[in-house]
C-alpha positions, 0 to 999 in steps of 0.5 A, spaced: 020 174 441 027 174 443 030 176 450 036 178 451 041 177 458 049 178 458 054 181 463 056 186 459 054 192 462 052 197 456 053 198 452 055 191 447 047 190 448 046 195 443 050 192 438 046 185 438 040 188 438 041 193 432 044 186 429 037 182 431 032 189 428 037 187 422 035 180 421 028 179 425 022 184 427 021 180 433 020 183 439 025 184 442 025 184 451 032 185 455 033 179 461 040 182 465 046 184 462 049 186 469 050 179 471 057 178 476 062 178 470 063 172 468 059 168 472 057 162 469 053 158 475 050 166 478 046 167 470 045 159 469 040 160 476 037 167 474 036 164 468 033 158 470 029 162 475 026 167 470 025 164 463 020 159 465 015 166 466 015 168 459 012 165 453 015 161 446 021 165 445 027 165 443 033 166 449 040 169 447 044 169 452 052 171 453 055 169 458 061 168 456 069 167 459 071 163 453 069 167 448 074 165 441 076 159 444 075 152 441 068 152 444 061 150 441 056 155 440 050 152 441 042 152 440 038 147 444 030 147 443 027 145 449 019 145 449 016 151 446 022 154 447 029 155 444 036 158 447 043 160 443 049 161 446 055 158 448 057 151 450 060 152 457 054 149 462 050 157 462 044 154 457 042 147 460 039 148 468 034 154 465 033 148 458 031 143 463 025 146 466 023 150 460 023 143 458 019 139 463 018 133 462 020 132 454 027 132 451 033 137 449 035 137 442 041 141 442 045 143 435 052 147 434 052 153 430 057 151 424 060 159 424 062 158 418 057 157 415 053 162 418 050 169 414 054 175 418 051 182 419 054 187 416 055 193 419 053 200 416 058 202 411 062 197 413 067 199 417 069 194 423 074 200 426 079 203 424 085 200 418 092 199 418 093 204 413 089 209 418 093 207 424 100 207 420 098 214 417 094 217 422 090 219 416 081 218 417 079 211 417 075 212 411 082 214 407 085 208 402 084 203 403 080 200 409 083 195 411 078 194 417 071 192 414 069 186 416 070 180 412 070 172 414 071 170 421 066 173 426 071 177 432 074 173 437 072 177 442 065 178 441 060 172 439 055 175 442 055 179 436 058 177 431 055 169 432 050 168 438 045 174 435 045 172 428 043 165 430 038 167 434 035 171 430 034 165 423 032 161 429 026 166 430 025 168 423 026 159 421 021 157 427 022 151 431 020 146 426 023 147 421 031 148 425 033 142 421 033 147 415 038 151 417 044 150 414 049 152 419 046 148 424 049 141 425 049 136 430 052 136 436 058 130 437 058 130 444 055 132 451 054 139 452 057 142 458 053 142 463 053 147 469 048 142 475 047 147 481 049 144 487 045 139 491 044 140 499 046 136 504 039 134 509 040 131 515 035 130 522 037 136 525 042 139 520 042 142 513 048 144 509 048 148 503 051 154 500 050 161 497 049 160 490 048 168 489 046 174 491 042 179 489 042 187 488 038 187 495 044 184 499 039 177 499 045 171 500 041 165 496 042 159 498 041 152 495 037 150 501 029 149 500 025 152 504 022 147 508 027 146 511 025 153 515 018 150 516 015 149 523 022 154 526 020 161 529 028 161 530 034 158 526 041 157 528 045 159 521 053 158 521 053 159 529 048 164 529 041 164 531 037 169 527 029 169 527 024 166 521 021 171 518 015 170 513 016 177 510 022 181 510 018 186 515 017 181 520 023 184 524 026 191 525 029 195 520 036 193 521 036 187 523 038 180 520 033 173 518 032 168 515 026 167 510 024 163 503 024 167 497 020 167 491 025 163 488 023 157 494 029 157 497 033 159 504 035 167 504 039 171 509 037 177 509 037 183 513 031 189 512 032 194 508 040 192 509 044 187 506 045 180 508 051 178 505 055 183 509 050 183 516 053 174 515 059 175 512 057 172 505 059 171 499 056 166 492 059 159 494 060 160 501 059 155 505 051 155 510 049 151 515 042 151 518 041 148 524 034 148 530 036 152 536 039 147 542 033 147 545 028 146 539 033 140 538 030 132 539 
């Protein structure tokens, strides 16, 4: 199995996909591809929150501002599993607790070295002899196939989907055959999720996304609500509600998502806008004033 997540919308999926179904007959499961744009921490939470419910499988994921530009393209093993991708910290939140209590081998994917695919009748676009001449891309000399380098805006096709799919067809045991992999000189970058501040009375965190229902997820764990029928979120006191229906439609709470983490919700309405939320936000949680001491 290889799943797929990016934030690229569609439909620039479909163009890895056709080059994995040309290098594997794996199966092939879709993640994401609408993550905030960009947003490296948002698909590195996602990532870690999801990945740990599939079985083995090879996870290719491009999110990727720094495309063409002198980073690593990566392959970490971690347990059972294997994740390609950029090296820009998206990879290794999901890596570590897909890993457990075992170590992270992680390689870099030598591009040159690495078997491109193709595309059918070997067009990459348009020639420079079709533009000049407005003549059909097909006329003279085509000037635009596909040869060498990978394109620098899309690694996610040209690089990341190919690797993913030798890692599947190689198998785990067997990556140091892979010509194109070679060892990794230094750390990869990491993208560490952002610690809460716990105290007595008071807990400090922020909103590390928010999901298409409005949900502000916080970085704050769930017990912090235990034994609270009501809390006091950045100055405003709203009720704890176990379930999302456990206040009228309309109105705002706090709950413990599936993820085990704090969210401001609202039911049936968006939480991020009834708080006045957004990802990176500041959350302070604190017992009423007359729950306090």
């Amino acid at each position: 199995m290889i799943t797929l997540a990016s934030d690229f919308g569609t439909p620039y999926p479909a163009a890895m996909k056709g080059v994995l179904c040309r290098r594997t007959d794996a199966r092939l499961v879709d993640v994401a591809h609408d993550f905030p744009r960009q947003d490296v921490r948002a698909a590195a939470f996602w990532l870690r929150e999801v990945l740990p419910y599939f079985p083995p499988a090879v996870h290719l994921v491009v999110v990727d501002p720094g495309v063409g530009t002198d980073r690593n393209a990566l392959v970490v093993r971690a347990g059972d599993h294997a994740l390609v991708g950029p090296d820009n910290g998206v990879l290794l939140p999901a890596a570590r607790r897909l890993a457990g209590d075992g170590r992270l081998e992680t390689s870099v994917v030598d591009e040159s070295r690495l078997e491109p695919v193709e595309p059918a009748g070997g067009s990459f676009g348009p020639s420079a002899t079709a533009l000049s001449s407005g003549g059909d891309a097909g006329d003279g000399d085509n000037g635009g196939d596909r040869e060498g380098p990978a394109s620098a805006t899309f690694h996610g096709r040209d690089v990341f989907a190919p690797a993913a799919g030798d890692v599947h067809e190689a198998g785990l045991e067997a990556l140091a055959d892979l010509e194109w992999l070679a060892s990794l000189e230094s750390d990869p970058v990491d993208c560490r999720l952002p610690d809460p501040t716990l105290e007595d009375d008071r807990a400090t965190g922020e909103v590390l996304v928010v999901d298409d229902f409005g949900n502000a997820i916080t970085n704050l764990p769930g017990d912090v609500l235990a034994g609270h029928d009501r809390i006091v979120a950045n100055g405003e006191p709203v009720p704890v509600g176990e379930t999302f229906a456990a206040v009228p439609v309309g109105q705002r709470l706090a709950t413990v998502g599936s993820h085990g983490y704090v969210e401001l919700d609202v039911n049936r309405g968006r939480g991020d806008e009834a708080f006045g939320l957004e990802a990176g936000d500041r959350v302070v949680l604190e017992p009423p004033a007359d729950d306090a001491g």
